[in-house]
C-alpha positions as a printed Julia matrix, in Angstrom:
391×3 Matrix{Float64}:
  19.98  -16.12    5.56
  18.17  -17.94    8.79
  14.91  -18.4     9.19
  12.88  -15.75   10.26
  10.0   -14.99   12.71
   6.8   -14.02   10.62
   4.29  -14.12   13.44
   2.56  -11.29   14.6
   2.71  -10.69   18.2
   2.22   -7.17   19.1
  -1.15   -5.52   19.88
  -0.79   -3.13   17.51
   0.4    -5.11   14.32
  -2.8    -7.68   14.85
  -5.2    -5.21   15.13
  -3.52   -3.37   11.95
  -4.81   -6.64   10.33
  -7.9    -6.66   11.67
  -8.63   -3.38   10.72
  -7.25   -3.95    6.94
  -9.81   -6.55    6.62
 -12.57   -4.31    7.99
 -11.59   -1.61    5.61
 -11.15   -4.12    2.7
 -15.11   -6.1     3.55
 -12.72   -9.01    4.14
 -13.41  -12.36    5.32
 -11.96  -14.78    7.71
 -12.7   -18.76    8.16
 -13.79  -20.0    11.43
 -13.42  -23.59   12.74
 -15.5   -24.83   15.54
 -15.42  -28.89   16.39
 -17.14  -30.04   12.51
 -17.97  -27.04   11.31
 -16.57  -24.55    9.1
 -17.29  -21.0     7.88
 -16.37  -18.03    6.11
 -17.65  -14.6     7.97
 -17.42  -10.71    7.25
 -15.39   -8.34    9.51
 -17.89   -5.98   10.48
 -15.88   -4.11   13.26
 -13.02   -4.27   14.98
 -12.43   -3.13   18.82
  -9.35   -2.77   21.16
 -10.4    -5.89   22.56
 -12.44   -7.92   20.57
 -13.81   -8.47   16.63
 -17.27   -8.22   15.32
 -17.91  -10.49   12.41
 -21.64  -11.01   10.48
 -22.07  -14.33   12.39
 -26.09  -14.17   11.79
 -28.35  -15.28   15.18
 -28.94  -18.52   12.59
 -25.72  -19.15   12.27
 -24.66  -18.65   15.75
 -27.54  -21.32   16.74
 -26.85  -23.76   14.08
 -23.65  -23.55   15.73
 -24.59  -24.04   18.9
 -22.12  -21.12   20.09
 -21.98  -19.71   23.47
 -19.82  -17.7    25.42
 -16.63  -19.21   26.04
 -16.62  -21.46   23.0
 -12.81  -21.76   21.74
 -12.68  -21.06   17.71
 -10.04  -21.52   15.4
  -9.17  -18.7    12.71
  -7.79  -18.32    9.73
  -7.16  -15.58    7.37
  -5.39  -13.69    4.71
  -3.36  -10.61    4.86
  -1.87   -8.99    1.76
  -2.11  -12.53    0.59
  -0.36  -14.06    3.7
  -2.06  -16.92    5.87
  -2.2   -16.7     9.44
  -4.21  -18.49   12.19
  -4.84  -18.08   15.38
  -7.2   -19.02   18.85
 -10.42  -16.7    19.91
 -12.42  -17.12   22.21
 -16.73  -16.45   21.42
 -18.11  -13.57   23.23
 -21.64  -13.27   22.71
 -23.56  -11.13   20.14
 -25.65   -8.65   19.62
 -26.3    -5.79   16.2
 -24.11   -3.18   14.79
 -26.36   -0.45   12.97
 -29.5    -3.16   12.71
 -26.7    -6.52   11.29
 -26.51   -9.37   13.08
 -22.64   -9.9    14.71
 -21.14  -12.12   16.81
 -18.21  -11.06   18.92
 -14.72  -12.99   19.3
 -12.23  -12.28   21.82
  -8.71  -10.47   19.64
  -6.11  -13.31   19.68
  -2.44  -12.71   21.34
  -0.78  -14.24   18.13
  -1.32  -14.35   14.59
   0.58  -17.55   13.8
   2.23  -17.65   10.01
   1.49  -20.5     7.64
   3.45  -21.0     4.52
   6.61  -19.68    6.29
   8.82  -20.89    3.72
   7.88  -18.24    0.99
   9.91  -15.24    0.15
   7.41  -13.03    1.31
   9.0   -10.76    3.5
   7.21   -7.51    2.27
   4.05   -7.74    0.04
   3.36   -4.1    -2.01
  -0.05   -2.87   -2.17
   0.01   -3.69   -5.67
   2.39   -5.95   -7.76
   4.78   -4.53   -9.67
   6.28   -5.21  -13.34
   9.39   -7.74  -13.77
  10.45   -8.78  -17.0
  12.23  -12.05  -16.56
  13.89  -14.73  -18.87
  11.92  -18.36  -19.58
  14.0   -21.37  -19.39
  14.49  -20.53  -23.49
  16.04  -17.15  -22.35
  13.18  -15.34  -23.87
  12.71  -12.73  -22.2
   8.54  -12.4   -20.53
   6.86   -9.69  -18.88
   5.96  -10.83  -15.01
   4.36   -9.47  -12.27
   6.79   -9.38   -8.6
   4.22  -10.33   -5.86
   6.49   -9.86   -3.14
   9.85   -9.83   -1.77
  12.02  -11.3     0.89
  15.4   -10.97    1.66
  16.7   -14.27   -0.43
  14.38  -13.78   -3.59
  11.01  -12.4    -4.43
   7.51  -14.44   -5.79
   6.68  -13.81   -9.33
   3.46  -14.13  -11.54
   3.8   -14.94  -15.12
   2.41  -13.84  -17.65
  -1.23  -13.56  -17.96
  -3.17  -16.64  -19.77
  -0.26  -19.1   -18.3
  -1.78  -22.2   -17.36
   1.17  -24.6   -16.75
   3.83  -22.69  -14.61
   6.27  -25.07  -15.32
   6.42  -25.0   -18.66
   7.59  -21.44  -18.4
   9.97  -22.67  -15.58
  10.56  -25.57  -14.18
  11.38  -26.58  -10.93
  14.81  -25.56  -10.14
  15.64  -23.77  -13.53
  17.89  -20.77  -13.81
  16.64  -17.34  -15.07
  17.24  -13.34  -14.19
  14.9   -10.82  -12.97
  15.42   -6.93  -13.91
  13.54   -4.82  -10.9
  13.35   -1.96  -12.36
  10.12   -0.94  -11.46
  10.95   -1.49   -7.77
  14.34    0.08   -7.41
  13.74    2.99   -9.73
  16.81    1.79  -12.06
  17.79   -1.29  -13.87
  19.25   -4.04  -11.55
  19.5    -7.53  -12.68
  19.94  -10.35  -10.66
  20.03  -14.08  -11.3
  17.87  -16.34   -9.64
  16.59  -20.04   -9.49
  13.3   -21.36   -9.05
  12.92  -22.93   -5.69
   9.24  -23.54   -4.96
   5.63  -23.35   -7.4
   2.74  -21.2    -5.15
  -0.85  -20.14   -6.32
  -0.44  -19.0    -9.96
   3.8   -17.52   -8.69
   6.81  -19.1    -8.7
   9.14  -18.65   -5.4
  12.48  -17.64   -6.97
  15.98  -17.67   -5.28
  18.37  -15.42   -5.34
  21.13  -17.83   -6.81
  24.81  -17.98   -5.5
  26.19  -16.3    -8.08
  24.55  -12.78   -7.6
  26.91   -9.79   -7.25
  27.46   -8.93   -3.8
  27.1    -5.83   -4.33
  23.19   -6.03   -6.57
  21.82   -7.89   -3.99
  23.19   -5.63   -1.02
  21.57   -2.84   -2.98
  18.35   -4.95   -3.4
  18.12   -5.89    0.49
  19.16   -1.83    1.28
  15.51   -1.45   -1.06
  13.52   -3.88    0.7
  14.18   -2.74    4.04
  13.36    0.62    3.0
   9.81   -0.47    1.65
   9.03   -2.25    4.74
   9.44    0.75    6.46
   8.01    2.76    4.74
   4.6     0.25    4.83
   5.07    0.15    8.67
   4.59    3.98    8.73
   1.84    3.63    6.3
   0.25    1.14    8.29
   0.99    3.39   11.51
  -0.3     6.47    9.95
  -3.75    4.88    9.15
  -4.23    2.6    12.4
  -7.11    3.71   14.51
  -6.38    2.99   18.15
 -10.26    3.64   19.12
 -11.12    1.29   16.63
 -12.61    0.89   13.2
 -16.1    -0.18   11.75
 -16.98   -1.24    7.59
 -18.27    2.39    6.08
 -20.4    -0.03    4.47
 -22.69   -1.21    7.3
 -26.04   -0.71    6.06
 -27.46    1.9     8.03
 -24.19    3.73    8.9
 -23.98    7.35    8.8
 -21.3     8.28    6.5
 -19.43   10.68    8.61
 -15.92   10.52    6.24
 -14.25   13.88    6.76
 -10.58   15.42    5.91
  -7.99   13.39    7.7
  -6.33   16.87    7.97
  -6.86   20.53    7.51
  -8.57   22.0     4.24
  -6.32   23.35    2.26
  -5.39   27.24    2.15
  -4.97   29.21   -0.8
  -1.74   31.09   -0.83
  -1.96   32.61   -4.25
  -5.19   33.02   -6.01
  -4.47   32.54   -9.81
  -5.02   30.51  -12.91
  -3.07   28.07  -13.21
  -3.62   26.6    -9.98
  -0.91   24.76   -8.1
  -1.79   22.23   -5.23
   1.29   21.66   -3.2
   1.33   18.86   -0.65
   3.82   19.23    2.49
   4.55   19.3     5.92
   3.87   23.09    7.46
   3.66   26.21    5.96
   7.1    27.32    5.12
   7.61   25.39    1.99
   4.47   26.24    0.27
   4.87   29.86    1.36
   8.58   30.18   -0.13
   6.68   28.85   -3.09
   3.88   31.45   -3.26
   6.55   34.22   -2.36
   8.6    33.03   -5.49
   5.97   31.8    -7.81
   2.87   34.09   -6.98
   3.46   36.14  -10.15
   2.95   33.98  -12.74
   1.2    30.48  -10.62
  -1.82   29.82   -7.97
  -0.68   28.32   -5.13
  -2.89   25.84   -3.02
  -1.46   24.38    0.43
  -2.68   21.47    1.8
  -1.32   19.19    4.85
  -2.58   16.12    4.31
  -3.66   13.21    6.65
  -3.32    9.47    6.2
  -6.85    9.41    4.28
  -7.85   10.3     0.75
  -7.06   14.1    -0.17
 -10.25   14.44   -2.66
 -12.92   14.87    0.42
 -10.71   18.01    1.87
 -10.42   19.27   -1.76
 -14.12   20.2    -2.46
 -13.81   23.88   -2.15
 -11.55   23.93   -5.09
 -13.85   22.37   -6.94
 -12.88   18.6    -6.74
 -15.71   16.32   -6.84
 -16.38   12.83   -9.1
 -16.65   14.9   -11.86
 -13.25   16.0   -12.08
 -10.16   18.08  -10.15
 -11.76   21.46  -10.42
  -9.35   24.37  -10.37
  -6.4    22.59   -9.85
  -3.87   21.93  -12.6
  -1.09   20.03  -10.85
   0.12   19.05   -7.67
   3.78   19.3    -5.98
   4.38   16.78   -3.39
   7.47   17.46   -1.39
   9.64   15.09    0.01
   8.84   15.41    3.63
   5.23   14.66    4.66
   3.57   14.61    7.87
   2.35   11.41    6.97
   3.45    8.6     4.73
   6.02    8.8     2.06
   5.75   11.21   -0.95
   6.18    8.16   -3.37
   3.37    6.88   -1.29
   0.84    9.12   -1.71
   1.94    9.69   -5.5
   0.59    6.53   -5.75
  -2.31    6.42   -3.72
  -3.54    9.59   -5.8
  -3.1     7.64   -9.14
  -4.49    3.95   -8.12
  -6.96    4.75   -5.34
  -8.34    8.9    -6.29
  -7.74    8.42  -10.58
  -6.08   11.33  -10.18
  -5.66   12.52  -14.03
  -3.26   15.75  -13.11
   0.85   15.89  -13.7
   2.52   15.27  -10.49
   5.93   16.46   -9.22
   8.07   15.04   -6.47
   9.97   17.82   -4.6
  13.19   16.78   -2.91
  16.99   17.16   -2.96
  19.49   17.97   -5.57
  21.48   14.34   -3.42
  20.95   11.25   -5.97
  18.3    13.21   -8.56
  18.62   10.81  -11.22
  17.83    7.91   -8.86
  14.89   10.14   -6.83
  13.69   10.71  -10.93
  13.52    7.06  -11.22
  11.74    6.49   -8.56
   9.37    9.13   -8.72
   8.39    8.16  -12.52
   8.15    4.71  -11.28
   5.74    5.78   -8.37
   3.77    7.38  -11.01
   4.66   11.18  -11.3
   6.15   13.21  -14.38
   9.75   14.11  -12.82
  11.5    14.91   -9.83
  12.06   18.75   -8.88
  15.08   19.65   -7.0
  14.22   22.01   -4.9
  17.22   22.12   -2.44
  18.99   24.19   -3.22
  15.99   26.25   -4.18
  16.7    27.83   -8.28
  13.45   29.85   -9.01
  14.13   29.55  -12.86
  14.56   25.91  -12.92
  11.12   25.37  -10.72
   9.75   28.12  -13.27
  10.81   26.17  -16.15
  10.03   22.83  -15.01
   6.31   24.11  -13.78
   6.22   25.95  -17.45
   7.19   22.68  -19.2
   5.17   19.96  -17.4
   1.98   22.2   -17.48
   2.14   22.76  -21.49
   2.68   18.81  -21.74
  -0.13   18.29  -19.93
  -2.44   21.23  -21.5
């Protein structure tokens, strides 16, 4: 494949960085003649970002408007740097900031690495060592021509796993939902990963589905990314002295039914969850919810959801199409970022089910539910079943 253009260019996609950093308390490194330093991201703006650059700091530096600074950073464990210009300073909510000018470019380092799409967390990969044994890794990310992969943990010498150049196979299972094997080559060592190459050998056909998969997940982060972008901008919720004002992204949800068990079901608009009420109001609650790009538990609290626990609800439908994000998305999101402890469907098409059933187990929930065409006893048994495993 030819080389590709990492960079980030647009408006949009460098203040998307920005604004993972401020939601993350991340840092970036600033350069200025001699002297170097690592800084907060306080707050970002349409045209500039705030960083905890302390009125010390900004004298020891001697900076004044105008001053041209160099910048470096991480994104989902990319390097970029760019140019910014200083812009003066002044306090957000009683901290000391500094302000820099938002750069035109974000300029990619380390353009060599297969690193085309980065997940928000890394995901299991058995491999084989150069003894064929096979290991348990960790994929890191993914580019078109091959993927970086952790080892094991407690490896200290990465090449005496594999070395440089050495053949092995990678199953990506817990990417593509099924079992697909590919052969590879190691091409390059990184920080604690190996950069491994999709060798020549690899079926035309495995690595067409594998590149079909890794657009898919890049577009599915870009609408992620899209969903939670905040054109006005975005400050750090933890700013001392800020007022917490978090609120539901969305609406708060309605209850359509109101029964023991209760059902939460997650979609775009009303008429889903209200075919489900109309069909399963005998026997199930029904809760309706049309969630934002945020966290669900803060619109949740009338059911009872709090730290403590879930309240009423008992388990949660997510159907396929969502007003924002994926459903394999927020699956996720509800198990790594809320601890959410309750069985979760995926509601979709009867098209591909044992793949979508992959996929949704792999993304965390307890089965996929066909629900087009819509069979009342086979939602009725499937509800009946997953509840009593989980009771």
């Amino acid at each position: 494949m030819g080389a590709r253009n990492l960079d980030k260019d647009s408006s949009e996609a460098i203040r998307m960085v920005f604004q993972r950093l401020c939601e993350d308390e991340g840092v970036l490194q600033l350069t200025f003649g001699a002297l170097h330093g690592e800084f907060k991201v306080l707050a970002e703006a349409p045209d500039r970002i705030i960083l905890g650059i302390s009125d010390v700091e900004r004298g020891q530096w001697r900076l004044k408007p105008g001053a041209r600074l160099s910048l470096k950073l991480l994104d989902r464990g990319l390097p970029f740097e760019a140019v910014v210009d200083f812009q003066g300073h002044g306090r957000v909510h009683g901290v000391e900031a500094g302000h820099v000018t938002m750069p035109r470019l974000l300029r990619a380092l380390e353009t060599h690495r297969l690193a085309e799409f980065v997940p928000d967390r890394p995901l299991a990969c058995p491999f084989a060592d150069q003894h064929n044994d096979v290991k348990d890794g960790l994929a890191t990310a993914f580019g078109e021509d091959g993927l970086e992969l952790a080892p094991p943990e407690g490896t200290r010498v990465l090449g005496d796993m594999l070395r440089l150049n050495a053949a092995s196979t990678v199953d990506l299972r817990a990417a593509l939902g099924e079992s697909l094997v590919l052969p590879v080559r190691v091409a390059y060592f990184g920080e604690k990963v190996w950069g491994l190459h999709l060798s020549d050998s690899a079926d035309r056909l495995a690595v067409g589905w594998y590149r079909q998969w890794l657009l898919e997940a890049r577009h599915q982060q870009a609408q992620r990314d899209r969903s939670r972008f905040n054109p006005g901008g975005l400050e750090s919720a933890r700013l001392p002295g800020r007022q917490d004002l978090a609120k539901p992204a969305g609406a708060l949800p309605k209850v359509l039914v109101d029964r023991d068990p209760l059902l939460l079901v997650l979609a775009e608009g009303e008429a889903f969850p209200a075919r489900l009420a109309e069909a399963l109001g005998r026997k199930f609650g029904l809760a309706a919810l049309d969630p934002g790009p945020g966290p669900l538990t803060p619109a949740l609290r009338d059911l009872g959801v709090d730290a403590s626990g879930w309240g009423r609800i008992r388990l949660i439908l997510i159907h396929h199409r969502l007003r924002s994000g994926s459903a394999m998305e927020r699956c996720r999101r509800l198990i790594q970022e809320e601890a959410c402890p309750l069985p979760i469907l995926i509601a979709g098409t009867e098209e591909e089910s044992d793949l979508k059933r992959n996929r949704a187990v792999a993304a965390g929930a307890v089965d996929h539910l066909v629900i087009e065409p819509f069979h009342v006893l086979r939602v009725l048994r499937t509800l009946d079943e997953t509840l009593k495993l989980f009771g």
